[in-house]
N, C-alpha and C positions, 0 to 999 in steps of 0.2 A: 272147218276153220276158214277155209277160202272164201266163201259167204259173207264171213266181217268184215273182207277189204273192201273198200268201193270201189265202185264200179263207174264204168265211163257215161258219161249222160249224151243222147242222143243229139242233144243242143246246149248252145252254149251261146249267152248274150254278151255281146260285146259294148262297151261304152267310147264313142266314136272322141276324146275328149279327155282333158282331163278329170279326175272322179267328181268333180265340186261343178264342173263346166255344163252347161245346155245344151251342149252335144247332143249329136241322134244316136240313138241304141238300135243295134243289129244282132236279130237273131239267126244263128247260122248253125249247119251241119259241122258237129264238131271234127270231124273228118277234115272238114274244107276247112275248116276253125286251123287247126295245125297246119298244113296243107298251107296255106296262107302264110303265117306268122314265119313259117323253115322259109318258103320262101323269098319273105322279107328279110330275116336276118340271115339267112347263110348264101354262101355262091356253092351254083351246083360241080363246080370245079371240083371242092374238095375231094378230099380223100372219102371212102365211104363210110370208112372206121370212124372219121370227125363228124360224118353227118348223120350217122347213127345215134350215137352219143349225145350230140346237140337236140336231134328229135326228141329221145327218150328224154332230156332237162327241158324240154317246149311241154311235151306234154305233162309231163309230170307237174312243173309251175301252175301249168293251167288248172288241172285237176285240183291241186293243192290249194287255189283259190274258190275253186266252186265248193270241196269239201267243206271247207271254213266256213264257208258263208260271207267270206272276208269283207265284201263291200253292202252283201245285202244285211247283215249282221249291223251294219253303220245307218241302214234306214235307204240305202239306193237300192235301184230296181236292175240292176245288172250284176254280170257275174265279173267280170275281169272290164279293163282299159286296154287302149290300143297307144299308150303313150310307154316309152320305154321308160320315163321316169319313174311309174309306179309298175311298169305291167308288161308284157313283149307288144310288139311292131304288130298291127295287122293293119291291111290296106284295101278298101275295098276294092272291087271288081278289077284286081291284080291277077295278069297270068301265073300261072304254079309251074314250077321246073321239071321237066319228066320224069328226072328221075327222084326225083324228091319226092314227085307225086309216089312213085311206087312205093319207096319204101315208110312215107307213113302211112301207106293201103296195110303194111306190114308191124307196123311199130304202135301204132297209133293207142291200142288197149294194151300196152305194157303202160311199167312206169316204176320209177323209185321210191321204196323206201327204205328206213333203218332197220334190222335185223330187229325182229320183239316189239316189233310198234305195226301200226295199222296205216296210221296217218302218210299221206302222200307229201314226198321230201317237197319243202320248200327251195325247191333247186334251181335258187337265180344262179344268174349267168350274164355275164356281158364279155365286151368283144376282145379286154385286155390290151385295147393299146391305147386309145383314148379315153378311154375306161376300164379302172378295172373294178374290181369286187372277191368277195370272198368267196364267192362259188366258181362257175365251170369259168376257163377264159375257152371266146370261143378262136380265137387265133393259136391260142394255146394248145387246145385240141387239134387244130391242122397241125401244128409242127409235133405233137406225140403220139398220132396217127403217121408222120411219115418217117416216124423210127421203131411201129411196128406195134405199139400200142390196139390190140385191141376194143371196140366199144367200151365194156365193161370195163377194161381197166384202165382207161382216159377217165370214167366218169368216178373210179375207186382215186383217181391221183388226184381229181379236185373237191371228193364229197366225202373222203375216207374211204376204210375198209369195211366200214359196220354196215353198207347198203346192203342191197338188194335189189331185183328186179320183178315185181307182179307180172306174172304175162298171161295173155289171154284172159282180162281181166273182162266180164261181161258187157254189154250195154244195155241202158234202159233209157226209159223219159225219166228224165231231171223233172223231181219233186222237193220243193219246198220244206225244211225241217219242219217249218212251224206245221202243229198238226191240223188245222183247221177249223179249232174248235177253242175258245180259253177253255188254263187247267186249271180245278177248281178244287175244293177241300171236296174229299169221296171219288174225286175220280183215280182211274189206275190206269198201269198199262205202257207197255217201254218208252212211251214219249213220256211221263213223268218219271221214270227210273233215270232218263239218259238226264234230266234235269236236275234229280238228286245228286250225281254223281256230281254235274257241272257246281251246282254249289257249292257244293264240299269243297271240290278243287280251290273256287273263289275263295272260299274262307279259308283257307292257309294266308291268303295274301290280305286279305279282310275279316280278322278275325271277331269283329263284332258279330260276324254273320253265323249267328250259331249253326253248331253241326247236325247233319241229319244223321242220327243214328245206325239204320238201315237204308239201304237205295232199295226196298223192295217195287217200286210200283205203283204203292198207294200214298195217294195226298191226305196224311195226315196229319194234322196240325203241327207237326216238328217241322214239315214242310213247308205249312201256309206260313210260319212264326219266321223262317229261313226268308221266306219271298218275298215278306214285309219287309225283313230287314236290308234284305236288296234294293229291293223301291226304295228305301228312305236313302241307302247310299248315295244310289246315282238319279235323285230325283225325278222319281216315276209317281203317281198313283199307290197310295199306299194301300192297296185292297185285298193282298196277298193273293190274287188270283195270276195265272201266268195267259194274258191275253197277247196279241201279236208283238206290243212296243215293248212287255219284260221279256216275253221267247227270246226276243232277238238281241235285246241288251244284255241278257244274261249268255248268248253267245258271243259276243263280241268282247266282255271283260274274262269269258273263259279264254276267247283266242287268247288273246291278252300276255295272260297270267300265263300260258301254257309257251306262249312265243311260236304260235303255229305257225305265223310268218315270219319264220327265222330259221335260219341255218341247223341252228340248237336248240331246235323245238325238243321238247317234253313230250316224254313216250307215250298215248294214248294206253290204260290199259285193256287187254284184252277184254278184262272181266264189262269196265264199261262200254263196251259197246257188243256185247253180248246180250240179244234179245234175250227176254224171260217169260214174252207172250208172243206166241208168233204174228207174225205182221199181217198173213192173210189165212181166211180161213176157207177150205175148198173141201169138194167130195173125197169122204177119206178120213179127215181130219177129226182130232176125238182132243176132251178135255175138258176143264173147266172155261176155257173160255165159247167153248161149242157151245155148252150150256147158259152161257148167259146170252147168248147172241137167241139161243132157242126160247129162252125167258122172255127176252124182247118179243119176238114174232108171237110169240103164244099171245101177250096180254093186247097187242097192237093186232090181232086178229080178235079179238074180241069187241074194238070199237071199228074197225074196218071189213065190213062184213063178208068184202071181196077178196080176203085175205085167209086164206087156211089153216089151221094152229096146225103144232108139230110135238113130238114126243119128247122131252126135256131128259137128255138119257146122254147126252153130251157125245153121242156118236153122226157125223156128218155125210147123211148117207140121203138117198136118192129124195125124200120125201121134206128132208133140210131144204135140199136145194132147190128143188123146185118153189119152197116158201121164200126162198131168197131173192129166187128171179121174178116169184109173184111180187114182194115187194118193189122189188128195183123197178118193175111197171110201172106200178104203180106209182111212186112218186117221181119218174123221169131219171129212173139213173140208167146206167148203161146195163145193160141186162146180160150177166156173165154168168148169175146162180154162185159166184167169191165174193167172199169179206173181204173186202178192202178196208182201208181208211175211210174213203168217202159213202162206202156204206153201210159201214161201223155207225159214221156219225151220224148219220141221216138216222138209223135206226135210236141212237141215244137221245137226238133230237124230238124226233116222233114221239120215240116212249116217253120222255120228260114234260109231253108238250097235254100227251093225257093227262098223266097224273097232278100236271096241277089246276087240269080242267075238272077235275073230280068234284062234286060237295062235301060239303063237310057231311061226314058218316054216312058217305058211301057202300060200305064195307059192311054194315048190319052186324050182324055176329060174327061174321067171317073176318081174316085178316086181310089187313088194307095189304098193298099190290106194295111191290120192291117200291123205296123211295126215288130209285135212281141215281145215286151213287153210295157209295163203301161207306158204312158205318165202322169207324175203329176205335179204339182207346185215346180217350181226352174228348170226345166229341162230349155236348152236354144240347140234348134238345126231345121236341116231342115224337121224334122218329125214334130216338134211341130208349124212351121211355115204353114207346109202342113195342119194340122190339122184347124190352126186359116183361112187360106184360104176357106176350107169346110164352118168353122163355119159361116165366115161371108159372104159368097153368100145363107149360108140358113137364115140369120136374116135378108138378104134383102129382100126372097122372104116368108119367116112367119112373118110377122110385131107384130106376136107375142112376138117371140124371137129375145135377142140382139143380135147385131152384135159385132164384134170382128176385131180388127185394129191387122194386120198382121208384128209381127214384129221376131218371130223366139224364143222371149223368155213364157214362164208358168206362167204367173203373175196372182192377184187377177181378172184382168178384163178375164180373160179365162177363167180360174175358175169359175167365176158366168158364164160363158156363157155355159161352160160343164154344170154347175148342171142345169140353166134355161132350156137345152134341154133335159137332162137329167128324169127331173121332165115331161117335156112334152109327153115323147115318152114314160113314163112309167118303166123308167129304175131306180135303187136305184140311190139317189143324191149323189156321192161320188165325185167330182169334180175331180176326174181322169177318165183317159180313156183307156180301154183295153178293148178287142175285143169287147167286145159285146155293149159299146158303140160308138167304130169305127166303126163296122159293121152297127151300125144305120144311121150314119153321113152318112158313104160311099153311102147309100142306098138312104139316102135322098141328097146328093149332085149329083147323078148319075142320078134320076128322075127330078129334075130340069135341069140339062144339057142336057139330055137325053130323058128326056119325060115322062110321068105318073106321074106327079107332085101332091102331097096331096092336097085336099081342103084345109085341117086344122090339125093342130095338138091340 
């Protein structure tokens, strides 16, 4: 469970201005980032109970900004302001107070949230006597630190009692939500699941935005029908694809809706932001998506001659990864032998980039190669025809499995024919199809045409 809280980013850009302004942007050690900002707004006089408390509401603000996306979600290229009217005080090349320094060496990766929520508390704060506000006062905490209050419960007297405190919350390098790639009808994978969920939320508040049935993962057209109606809302491109300008508008009416920048923000839930594919895939790693990443290197070694094919068996074991780090050579990425993100997409890119260099009947008798993304129910085109072709010359010769009347569209009678085979061959019954249940089909419609035909399935 600790995993789904975020975590601290190693950096943090600051906008030297206010958010609209031409100010210069500085990128800085988020260490020194807080470190800075305690400095500016607190005297190291106080009590230490008050400047514990103030840390932990510096950091947590900050974090609560970068989680959000709050300014980049708006189309800027920074993570927080250094103006106290949207943002805390930071000053550059300001000395740091000794003892301030130590204790955010010590505080720095805690931070607040709500009991049953994920999201980092929006815990403004100001000084309470020329200002005040609905969160921490920081005068306030000198005077209930000197009657004994400690940290925790200075920050329970202005935030409530439903906090909490993350500690020792990890670091990483600060990545970008958007995933790098627009999302498109057939693609899958937690960055479209964490988008279904966001819709959905939006449409409570904009109900024309019809709902997505399922947050499974895959962009199927309940999704692409959801994203159009997005774009037409807040006048975008009506193409239903999620390229960087819907990602991020569709983040900023979720903050929105959700009041992530407020006091009384709305509980994140668990469920959405629980991956459902993991995020990287390393030596070890076993599954469906091992397999489809194996699919990839298999067929992109067949037109890249320096490239090694691998055993499609969804186990990620010594001879994976070497095909991993042979790719990543190859095209210039960092050579680690892990699925990343960025070598996820280099890989979809690649494989997408053959298959539509291919000719027309390429494939002679054999089945043509995965199209390159999820074929599911509502889809209507010559992939999904191709596919019902497969199906029903293998339910003529497994009289186990139905057959399937070839008409171009994803209907319920596919459907059961994908999950019927699917169940057979040992594959999860998801009654869509991506690679790894293309790559069965292909395998079994190529041994029937071609020879080495199963006894049984």
């Amino acid at each position: 469970m600790a995993d789904l809280y975020p975590k601290i980013p190693n950096e943090i850009t600051v906008h030297l201005g206010t958010p609209a302004s031409g100010a210069e942007n500085v990128t800085v050690n988020f260490v020194d980032y807080i470190k800075n900002v305690a400095s500016s707004e607190l005297l190291p006089s106080w009590p230490e109970s008050a400047l514990r408390a103030n840390i932990l509401a510096i950091v947590t603000f900050a974090l609560n900004r970068v989680y959000s996306e709050w300014y980049r979600s708006q189309g800027y290229d920074f993570d927080i302001t250094n103006t106290t009217q949207y943002d805390q005080s930071y000053k550059s090349g300001r000395d740091v107070f000794e003892n301030i320094s130590r204790l955010v060496d010590e505080l720095f990766n805690n931070y607040i949230i709500r009991k049953d929520t994920v999201q980092p508390l929006f815990a403004q704060f100001c000084n309470g006597t020329t200002v005040t506000c609905q969160g921490l006062s920081q005068w306030g905490s000198v005077q209930l630190a000197k009657k004994g209050y400690t940290p925790f419960q200075i920050l329970q007297y202005f935030y409530g009692d439903d906090i909490t405190i993350v500690q020792n919350a990890p670091v990483e390098e600060k990545i970008e939500s958007y995933p790098g790639r627009p999302l498109r009808l057939g693609d899958f994978g937690n960055d479209v699941r964490v988008i279904q969920f966001e819709l959905n939320r939006i449409a409570d508040n904009y109900p024309a935005i019809p709902k997505i049935s399922e947050a499974d993962g895959i962009f199927k057209d309940s999704t692409e029908n959801a994203v159009v109606k997005f774009q037409e809302i807040f006048s975008l491109v009506q193409d239903g694809i999620i390229g960087k300008a819907t990602w991020y508008k569709i983040k900023y009416v979720y903050n929105s809706v959700r009041k992530l920048a407020d006091l009384s923000a709305e509980a994140i839930p668990i469920e959405e932001v629980t991956p459902k594919y993991p995020d990287t895939l390393q030596l070890g790693s076993q599954g469906i998506a091992v397999r489809y990443a194996q699919y990839y290197l298999n067929v992109i070694s067949l037109f890249v001659y320096s490239l090694d094919p691998v055993t499609i068996d969804g186990n990620f074991g010594p001879n994976t990864k070497k095909a991993v780090e042979e790719f990543q050579k190859y095209y210039g990425l960092e050579v680690t032998g892990i699925i990343n993100r960025e070598t996820i997409n280099k890989m979809i890119d690649v494989y997408r980039g053959i298959i539509q260099s291919l000719p027309e009947g390429y494939e002679g008798e054999k089945a043509k190669y995965y199209p390159g993304y999820v074929l599911s129910p509502g889809m209507e085109n010559e992939n999904v025809r191709d596919l019902q072709k497969y199906l029903a010359l293998i339910g003529r010769t497994y009289t186990s499995l139905q057959a399937v009347p070839i008409t171009g569209y994803y209907g319920e009678v596919t459907e059961a024919a994908v999950r019927d085979f699917q169940k057979a061959f040992g594959l999860p019954q998801t009654g869509s199809v991506g690679a790894t249940t293309w790559g069965e089909i292909e395998r079994a419609y190529n041994a029937i045409t071609l020879g080495g035909l199963r006894n049984s399935v």
